[in-house]
C-alpha positions as CSV (number, residue, x, y, z in Angstrom):
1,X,91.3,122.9,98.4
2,X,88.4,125.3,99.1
3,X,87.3,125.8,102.7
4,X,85.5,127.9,104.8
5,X,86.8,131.4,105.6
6,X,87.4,130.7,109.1
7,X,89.5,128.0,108.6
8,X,91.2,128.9,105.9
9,X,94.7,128.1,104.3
10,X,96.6,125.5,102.5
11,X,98.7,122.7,104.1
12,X,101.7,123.7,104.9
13,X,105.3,122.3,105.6
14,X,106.1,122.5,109.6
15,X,102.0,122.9,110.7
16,X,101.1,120.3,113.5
17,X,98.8,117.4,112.9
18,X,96.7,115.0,114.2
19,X,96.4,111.7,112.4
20,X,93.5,109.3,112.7
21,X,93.0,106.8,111.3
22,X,89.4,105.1,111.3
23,X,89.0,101.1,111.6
24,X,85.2,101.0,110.0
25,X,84.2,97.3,111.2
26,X,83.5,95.3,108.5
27,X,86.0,97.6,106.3
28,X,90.2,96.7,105.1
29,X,89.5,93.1,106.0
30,X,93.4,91.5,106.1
31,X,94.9,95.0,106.8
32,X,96.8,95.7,110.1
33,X,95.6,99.1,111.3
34,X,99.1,99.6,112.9
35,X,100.7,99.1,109.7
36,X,97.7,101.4,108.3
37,X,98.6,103.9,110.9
38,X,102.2,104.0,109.8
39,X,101.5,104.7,105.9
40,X,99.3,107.3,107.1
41,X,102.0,109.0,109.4
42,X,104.3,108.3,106.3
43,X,102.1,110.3,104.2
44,X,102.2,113.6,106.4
45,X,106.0,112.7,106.5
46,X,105.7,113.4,103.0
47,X,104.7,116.6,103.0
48,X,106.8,118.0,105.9
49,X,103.8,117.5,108.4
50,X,104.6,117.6,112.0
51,X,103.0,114.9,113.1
52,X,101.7,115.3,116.8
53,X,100.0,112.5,117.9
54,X,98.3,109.7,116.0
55,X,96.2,106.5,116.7
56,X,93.3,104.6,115.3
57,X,90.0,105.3,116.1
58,X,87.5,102.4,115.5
59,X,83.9,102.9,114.1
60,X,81.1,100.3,114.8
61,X,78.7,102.7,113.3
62,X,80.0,105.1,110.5
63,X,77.8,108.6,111.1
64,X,77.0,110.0,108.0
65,X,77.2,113.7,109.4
66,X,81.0,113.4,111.1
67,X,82.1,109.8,110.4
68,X,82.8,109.4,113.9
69,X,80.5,109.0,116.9
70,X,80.0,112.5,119.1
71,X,82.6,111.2,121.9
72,X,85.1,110.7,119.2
73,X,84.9,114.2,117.8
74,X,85.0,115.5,121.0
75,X,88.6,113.5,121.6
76,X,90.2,115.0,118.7
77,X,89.3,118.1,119.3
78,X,90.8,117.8,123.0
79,X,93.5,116.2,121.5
80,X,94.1,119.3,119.0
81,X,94.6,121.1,122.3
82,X,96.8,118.9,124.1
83,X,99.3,118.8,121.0
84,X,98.5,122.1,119.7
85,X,97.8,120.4,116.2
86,X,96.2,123.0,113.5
87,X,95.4,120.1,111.1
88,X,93.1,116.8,111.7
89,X,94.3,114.4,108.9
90,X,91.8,111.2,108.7
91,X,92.9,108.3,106.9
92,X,90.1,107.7,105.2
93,X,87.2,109.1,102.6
94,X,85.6,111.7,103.5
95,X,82.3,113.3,101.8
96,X,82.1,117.0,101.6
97,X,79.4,117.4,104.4
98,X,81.6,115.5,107.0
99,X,84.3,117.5,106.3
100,X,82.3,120.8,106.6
101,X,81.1,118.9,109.7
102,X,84.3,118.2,111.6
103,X,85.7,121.3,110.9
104,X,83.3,123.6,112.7
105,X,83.2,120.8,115.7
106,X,86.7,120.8,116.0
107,X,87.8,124.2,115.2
108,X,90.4,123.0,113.0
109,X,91.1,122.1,109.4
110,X,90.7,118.7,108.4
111,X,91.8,117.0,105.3
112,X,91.1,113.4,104.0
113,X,93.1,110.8,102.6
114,X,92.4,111.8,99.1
115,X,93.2,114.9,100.0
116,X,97.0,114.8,101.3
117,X,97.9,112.7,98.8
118,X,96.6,114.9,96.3
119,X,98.5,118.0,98.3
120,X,102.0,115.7,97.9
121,X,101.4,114.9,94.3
122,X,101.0,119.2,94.0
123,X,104.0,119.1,95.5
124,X,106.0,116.5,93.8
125,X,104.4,116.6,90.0
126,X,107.8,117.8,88.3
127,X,106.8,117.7,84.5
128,X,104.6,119.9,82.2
129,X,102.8,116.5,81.9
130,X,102.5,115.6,85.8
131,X,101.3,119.0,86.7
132,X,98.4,118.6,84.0
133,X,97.4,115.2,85.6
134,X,97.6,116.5,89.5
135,X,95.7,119.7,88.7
136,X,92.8,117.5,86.5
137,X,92.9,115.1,89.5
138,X,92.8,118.5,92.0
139,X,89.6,119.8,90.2
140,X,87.8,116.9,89.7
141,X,88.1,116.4,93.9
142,X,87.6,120.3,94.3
143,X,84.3,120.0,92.1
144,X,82.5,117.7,94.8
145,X,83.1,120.2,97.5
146,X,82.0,123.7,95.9
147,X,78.5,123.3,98.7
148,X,81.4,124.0,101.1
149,X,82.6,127.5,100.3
150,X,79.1,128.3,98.6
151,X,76.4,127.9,101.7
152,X,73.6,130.4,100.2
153,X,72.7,128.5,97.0
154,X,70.3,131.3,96.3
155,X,73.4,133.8,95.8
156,X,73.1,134.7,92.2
157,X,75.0,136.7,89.6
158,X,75.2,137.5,86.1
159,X,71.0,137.5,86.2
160,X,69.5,140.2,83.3
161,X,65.7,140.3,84.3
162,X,64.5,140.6,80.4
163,X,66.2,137.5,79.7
164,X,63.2,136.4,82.0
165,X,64.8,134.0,84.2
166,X,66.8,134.0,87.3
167,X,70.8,134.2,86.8
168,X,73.0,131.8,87.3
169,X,74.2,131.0,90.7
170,X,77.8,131.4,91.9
171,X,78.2,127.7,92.6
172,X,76.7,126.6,89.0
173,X,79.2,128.9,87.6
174,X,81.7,127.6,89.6
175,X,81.2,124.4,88.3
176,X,81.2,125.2,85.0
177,X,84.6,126.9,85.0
178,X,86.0,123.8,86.9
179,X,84.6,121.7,83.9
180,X,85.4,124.1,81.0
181,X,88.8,124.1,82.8
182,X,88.8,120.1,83.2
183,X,87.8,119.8,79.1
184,X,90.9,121.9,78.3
185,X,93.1,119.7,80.4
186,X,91.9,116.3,79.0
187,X,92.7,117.2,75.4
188,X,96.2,118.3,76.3
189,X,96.5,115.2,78.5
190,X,95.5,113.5,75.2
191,X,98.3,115.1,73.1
192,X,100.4,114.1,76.1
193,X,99.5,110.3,75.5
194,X,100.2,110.9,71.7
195,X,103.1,112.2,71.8
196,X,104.5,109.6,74.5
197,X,102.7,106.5,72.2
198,X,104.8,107.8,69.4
199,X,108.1,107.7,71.8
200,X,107.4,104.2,72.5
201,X,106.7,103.2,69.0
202,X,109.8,104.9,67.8
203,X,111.7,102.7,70.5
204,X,109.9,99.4,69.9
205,X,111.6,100.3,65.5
206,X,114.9,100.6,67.4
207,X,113.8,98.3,69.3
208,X,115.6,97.8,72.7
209,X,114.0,96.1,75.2
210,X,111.7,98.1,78.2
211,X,112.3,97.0,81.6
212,X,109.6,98.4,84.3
213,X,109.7,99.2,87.4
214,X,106.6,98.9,89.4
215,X,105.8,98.7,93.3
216,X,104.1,99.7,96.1
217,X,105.6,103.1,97.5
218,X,108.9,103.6,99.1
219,X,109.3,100.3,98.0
220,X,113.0,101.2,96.9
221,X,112.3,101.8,92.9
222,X,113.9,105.0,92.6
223,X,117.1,103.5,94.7
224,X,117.7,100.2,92.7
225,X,116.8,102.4,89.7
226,X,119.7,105.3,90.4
227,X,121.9,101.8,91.7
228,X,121.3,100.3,88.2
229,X,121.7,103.4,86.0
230,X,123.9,105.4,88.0
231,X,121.4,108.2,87.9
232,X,120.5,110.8,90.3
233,X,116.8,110.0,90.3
234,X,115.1,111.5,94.1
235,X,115.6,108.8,96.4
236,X,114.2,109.2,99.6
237,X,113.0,107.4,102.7
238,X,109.3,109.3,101.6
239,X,106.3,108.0,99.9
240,X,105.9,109.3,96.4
241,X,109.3,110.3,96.2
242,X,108.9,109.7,92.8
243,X,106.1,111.1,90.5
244,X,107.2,111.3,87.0
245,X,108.0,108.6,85.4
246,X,112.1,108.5,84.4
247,X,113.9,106.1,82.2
248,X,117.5,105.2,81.5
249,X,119.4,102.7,79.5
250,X,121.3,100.5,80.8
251,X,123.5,97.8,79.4
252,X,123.0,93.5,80.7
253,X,124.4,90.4,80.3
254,X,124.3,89.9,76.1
255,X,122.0,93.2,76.1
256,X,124.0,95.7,75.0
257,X,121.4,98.3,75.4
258,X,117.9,98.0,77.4
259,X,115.6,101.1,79.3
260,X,115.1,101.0,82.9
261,X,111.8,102.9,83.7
262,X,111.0,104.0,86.6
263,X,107.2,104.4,87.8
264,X,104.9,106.2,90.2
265,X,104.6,104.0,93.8
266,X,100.9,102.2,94.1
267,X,99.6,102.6,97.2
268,X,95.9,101.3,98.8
269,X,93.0,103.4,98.0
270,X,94.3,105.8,95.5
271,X,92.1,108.6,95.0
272,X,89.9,107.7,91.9
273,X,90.6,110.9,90.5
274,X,94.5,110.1,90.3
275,X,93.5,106.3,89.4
276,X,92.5,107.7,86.3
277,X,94.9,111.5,85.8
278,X,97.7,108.9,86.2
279,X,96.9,106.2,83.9
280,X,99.4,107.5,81.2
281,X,102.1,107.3,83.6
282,X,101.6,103.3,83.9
283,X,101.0,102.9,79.8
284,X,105.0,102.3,79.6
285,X,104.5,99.0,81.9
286,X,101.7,97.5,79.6
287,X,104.1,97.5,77.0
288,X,107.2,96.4,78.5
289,X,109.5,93.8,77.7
290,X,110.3,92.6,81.4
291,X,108.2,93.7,84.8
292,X,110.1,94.1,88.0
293,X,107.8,94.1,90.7
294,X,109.7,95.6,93.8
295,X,108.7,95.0,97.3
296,X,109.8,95.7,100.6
297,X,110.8,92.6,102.2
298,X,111.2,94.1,105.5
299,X,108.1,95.8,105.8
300,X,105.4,94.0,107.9
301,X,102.3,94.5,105.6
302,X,104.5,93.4,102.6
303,X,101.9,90.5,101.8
304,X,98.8,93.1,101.6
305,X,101.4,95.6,99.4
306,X,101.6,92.8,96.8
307,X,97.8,92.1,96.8
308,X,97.3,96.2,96.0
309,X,99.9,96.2,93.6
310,X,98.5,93.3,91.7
311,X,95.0,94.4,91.8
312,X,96.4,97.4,89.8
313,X,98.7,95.8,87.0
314,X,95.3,93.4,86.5
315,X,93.2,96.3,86.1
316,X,96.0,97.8,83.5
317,X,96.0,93.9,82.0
318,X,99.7,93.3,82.8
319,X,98.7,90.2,84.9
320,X,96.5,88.0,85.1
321,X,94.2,86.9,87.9
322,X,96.7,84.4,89.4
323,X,99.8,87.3,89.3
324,X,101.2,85.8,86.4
325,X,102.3,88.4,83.6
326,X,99.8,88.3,80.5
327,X,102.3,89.7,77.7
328,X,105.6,89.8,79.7
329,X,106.7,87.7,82.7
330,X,107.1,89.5,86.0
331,X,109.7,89.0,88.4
332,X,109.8,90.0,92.3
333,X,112.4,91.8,93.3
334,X,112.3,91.5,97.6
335,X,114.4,94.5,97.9
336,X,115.7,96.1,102.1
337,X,117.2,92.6,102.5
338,X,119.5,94.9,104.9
339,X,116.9,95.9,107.2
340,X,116.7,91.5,107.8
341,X,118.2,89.4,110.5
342,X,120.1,87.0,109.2
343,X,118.1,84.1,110.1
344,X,115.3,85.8,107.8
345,X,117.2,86.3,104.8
346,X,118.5,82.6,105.3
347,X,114.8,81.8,104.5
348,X,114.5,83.9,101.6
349,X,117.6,83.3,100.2
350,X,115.9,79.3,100.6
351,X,112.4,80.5,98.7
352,X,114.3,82.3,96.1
353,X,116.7,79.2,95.2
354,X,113.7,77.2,93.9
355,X,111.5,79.6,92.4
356,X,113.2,81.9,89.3
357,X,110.9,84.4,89.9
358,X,111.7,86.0,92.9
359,X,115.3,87.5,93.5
360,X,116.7,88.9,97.0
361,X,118.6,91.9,96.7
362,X,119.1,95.3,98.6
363,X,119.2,98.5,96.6
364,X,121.4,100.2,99.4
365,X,124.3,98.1,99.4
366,X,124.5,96.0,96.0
367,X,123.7,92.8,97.0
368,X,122.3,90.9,94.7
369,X,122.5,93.4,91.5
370,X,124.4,91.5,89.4
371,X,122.3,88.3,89.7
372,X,119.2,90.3,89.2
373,X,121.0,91.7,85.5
374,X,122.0,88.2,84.8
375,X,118.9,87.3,85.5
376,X,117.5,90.0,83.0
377,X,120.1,89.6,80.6
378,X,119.2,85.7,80.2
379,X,115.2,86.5,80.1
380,X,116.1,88.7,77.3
381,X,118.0,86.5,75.5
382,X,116.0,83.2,75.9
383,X,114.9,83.4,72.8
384,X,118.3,83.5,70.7
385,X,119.3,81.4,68.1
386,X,122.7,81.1,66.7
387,X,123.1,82.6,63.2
388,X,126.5,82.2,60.9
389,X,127.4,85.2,59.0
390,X,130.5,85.5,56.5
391,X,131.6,89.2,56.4
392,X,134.2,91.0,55.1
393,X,136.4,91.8,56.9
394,X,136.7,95.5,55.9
395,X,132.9,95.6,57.4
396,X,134.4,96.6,60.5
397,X,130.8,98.2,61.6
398,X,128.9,95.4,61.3
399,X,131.1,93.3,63.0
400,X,131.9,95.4,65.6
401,X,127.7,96.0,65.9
402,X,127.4,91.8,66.3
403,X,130.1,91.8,69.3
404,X,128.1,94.8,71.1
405,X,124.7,93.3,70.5
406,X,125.1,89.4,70.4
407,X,127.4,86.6,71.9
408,X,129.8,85.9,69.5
409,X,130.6,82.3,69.7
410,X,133.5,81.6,67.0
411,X,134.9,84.3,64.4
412,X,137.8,83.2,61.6
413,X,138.8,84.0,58.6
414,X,136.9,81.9,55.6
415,X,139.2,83.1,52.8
416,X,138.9,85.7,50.0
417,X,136.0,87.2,49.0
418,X,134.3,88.4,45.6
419,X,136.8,92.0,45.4
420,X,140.6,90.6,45.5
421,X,142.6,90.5,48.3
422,X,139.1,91.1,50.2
423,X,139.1,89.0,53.4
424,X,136.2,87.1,54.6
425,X,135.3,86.7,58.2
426,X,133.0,83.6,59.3
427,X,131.4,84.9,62.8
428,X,129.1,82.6,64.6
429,X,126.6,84.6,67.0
430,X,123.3,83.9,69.3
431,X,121.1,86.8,68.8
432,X,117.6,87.5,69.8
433,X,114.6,88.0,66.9
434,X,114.4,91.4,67.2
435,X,118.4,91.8,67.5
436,X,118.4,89.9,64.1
437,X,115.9,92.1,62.8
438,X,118.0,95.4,63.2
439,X,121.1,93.4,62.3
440,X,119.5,92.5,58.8
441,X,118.5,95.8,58.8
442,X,121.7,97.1,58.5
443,X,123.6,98.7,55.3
444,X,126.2,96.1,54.0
C-alpha cells in the first residue's frame, strides 16, 4: 500500500492496533456489531496484529472528509496514546481522501477493511496462481489511491518541449504502469482458468464425482477436510486460513473414488477487487457434483453467515434465490457441535432428524463423519440401477473394477463360455450412469 512518507511502512506481525469499527445508521441492517467487532479483531488476529483496544464507534452522519465526526477522531487518536497502538484498522470502506485524512489527524497509519484483508491474502496466497490473483486484486485497490503519495499533480517528467506539449505527470505514468501491469496479469490469470477448465474436463471423462466445500470463514473447511482426507491442509483457529483451493480423493459408501475440494472462506463485504481476482478459485463449486455448505453452529451470527454465503453461490449460479442448489443439491453441514451445551445440540440433533439436508457433526472430534459420508455416498448413488453382466471368469480386472466401483448384489458361476473350459460368472451390480459409462468403457 502506498502512503505518505511520514507514515510510512507496511503492516507488520507484532505492531499494535486499534480496531474500530463504524455502525453507519441506516447501514448492515440484521448485523450484530459485537459480532462485527469480533470478525474484525479476527482479521488482525490473522495477520499477527496486536490488537490493543477495540470497540464500535457509531456514525449518525458519515463525514465525507474523515468518516467520523471531529470528537471521534480526536478519541482514536487519544486512544493510540493510551495503548501505544501504531496502526488504526477501521472496519469499514474507506475512500482515498479519508484515509489521507485520518492519518495526518491521528498521526498514525490507518488501513481499511479492504485493506487488511488484502495484506492477509499477500500473506497467505501460496500458489503461482493465488499470488497472480492477490497482486491483480493489490493493484487494482493501489490504483485508486496514487493522489495519496502524488500531492503536486503538476510534477511532470518525461516532457520534450519540441514534442509541443507538456509531459506526462508522475501520477498518469503511475497509472499506466499499474494498468500495463494489470493487462499482463489478466491474460495469465486467463491461461490459469484454461488450464484448470481443462483439469476439470479431464476429471468429468474419468469422471469421479466433485464434492465442494464452501463456507463462511473459519467455518471448519480445512478441519473436516484434513478429517475426511487425512491431509495436512493449514487448519487454524484464523480467518483465511485457507487461500488456495486443495482437493483430495477420498473413498464413500458405494463410491469408490470421489474429490473433496476445499475452497477459500466467504466473508461479508469482500473487497470487489478480490470478488472478482478470486472468481477462478470458486469455478470448481459451479461444477460440482455435491455442495457442502459448512457453518459454524456455535457462532452467534451463524444466521447472517448463511445469508452472505448464499448471496455469493447465487451470484456464481449454484443456488437459487430460495438457497436451493440449481445443478447440484446442497447440504449444510453445522459443524463446532463441540463448542454446544448439550441441551443445544439436543435441538439440532431434533431439526436435523426431519430435514435430510442438514447434518450435525464436529470436525474436531469425528462426530458425525461417518453419517455425513453415508449420507454422500447415498446422494451419489441415488441414481443407480442394477445391471446383470455374465463375465468370464478369467476377466479378473473387470470384475474386480465392478466390486471397487458398484454394489455387487449376487455373483455365480453361469456355466462355460464360448473358449472351452472358460468359466462364466453372472454378477448382479447397482451402478450409477456415469459408473456404467466407464464400465462399458472398459477393454473386454
Amino acid at each position: 500500500m502506498i502512503v505518505d512518507d511520514d507514515i510510512e511502512g507496511e503492516v507488520t506481525r507484532g505492531a499494535r492496533a486499534l480496531v474500530v469499527s463504524p455502525e453507519i445508521r441506516g447501514q448492515r441492517s440484521g448485523e450484530d456489531p459485537d459480532a462485527r467487532l469480533e470478525e474484525a479483531r479476527g482479521l488482525a488476529l490473522a495477520i499477527g496484529i496486536v490488537v490493543a483496544e477495540s470497540y464500535v464507534l457509531k456514525v449518525r452522519d458519515v463525514r465525507p472528509n474523515t468518516l467520523f465526526g471531529e470528537g471521534q477522531v480526536q478519541r482514536i487518536a487519544t486512544d493510540c496514546e493510551l495503548h501505544e497502538a501504531e496502526l488504526v484498522i477501521v472496519d469499514g470502506a474507506l475512500s482515498a481522501i479519508q484515509q489521507r485524512n485520518l492519518e495526518e489527524k491521528i498521526g498514525r497509519k490507518v488501513i481499511d477493511r479492504t485493506g487488511l484483508i488484502l495484506e492477509i491474502f499477500g500473506e497467505r496466497a501460496a500458489t503461482a496462481e493465488g499470488r497472480l490473483q492477490v497482486e491483480l486484486a493489490h493493484l487494482d485497490y493501489q490504483q485508486s489511491r496514487l493522489v495519496r503519495s502524488w500531492t503536486h499533480l503538476e510534477r511532470q517528467r518525461g516532457g520534450f518541449g519540441f514534442l509541443g506539449g507538456p509531459g506526462e505527470t508522475q501520477i498518469e505514468a503511475d497509472r499506466r504502469m499499474i494498468r500495463e501491469r494489470m493487462g499482463k496479469l489478466r491474460r495469465e490469470l486467463e491461461q490459469v482458468r484454461k488450464t484448470r477448465e481443462l483439469h476439470r474436463k479431464r476429471r468429468g471423462r474419468a469422471p469421479w464425482p466433485v464434492i465442494a466445500l464452501v463456507g463462511y470463514t473459519n467455518a471448519g473447511k480445512s478441519t473436516l477436510f484434513n478429517r475426511m482426507t487425512g491431509a495436512d491442509v493449514m487448519a487454524e483457529d484464523l480467518l483465511f486460513a485457507t487461500l488456495d483451493p486443495t482437493m483430495r480423493a477420498i473413498s464413500l459408501p458405494g463410491v469408490e473414488k470421489a474429490i473433496l475440494s476445499d475452497t477459500v472462506g466467504f466473508i461479508s463485504d469482500l473487497p470487489t477487487q478480490l470478488v472478482a481476482a478470486f472468481r477462478a478459485t470458486l469455478e470448481e463449486v459451479t461444477a460440482a457434483d455435491i455442495v457442502l455448505h459448512v457453518r459454524d453452529i456455535a457462532n452467534p451470527d451463524t444466521a447472517q453467515q448463511k445469508r452472505q454465503v448464499l448471496a455469493v453461490l447465487e451470484d456464481l449460479g449454484v443456488v437459487d434465490e430460495n438457497g436451493d442448489g440449481v445443478d447440484a443439491p446442497v447440504i449444510e453441514v453445522w459443524n463446532k457441535l463441540d463448542l454446544l451445551s448439550e441441551e443445544d445440540r439436543e435441538d439440532l440433533a431434533a431439526i436435523a432428524t426431519n430435514d435430510d439436508s442438514v447434518l450435525p457433526i464436529s470436525a474436531i472430534t469425528g462426530e458425525g463423519i461417518e453419517a455425513l459420508a453415508s449420507r454422500l455416498g447415498a446422494v451419489l448413488t441415488e441414481g443407480a440401477r442394477t445391471y446383470s453382466f455374465l463375465l468370464s471368469a478369467s476377466d479378473g480386472a473387470r470384475i474386480a473394477w465392478l466390486h471397487a466401483h458398484g454394489e455387487v448384489l449376487s455373483e455365480v458361476e453361469a456355466g462355460e463360455g464360448e473358449i472351452e473350459g472358460d468359466l462364466v460368472r453372472r454378477i448382479e451390480v447397482r451402478l450409477t450412469d456415469k459408473e456404467y459409462g466407464r464400465f462399458e468403457g472398459l477393454a473386454g
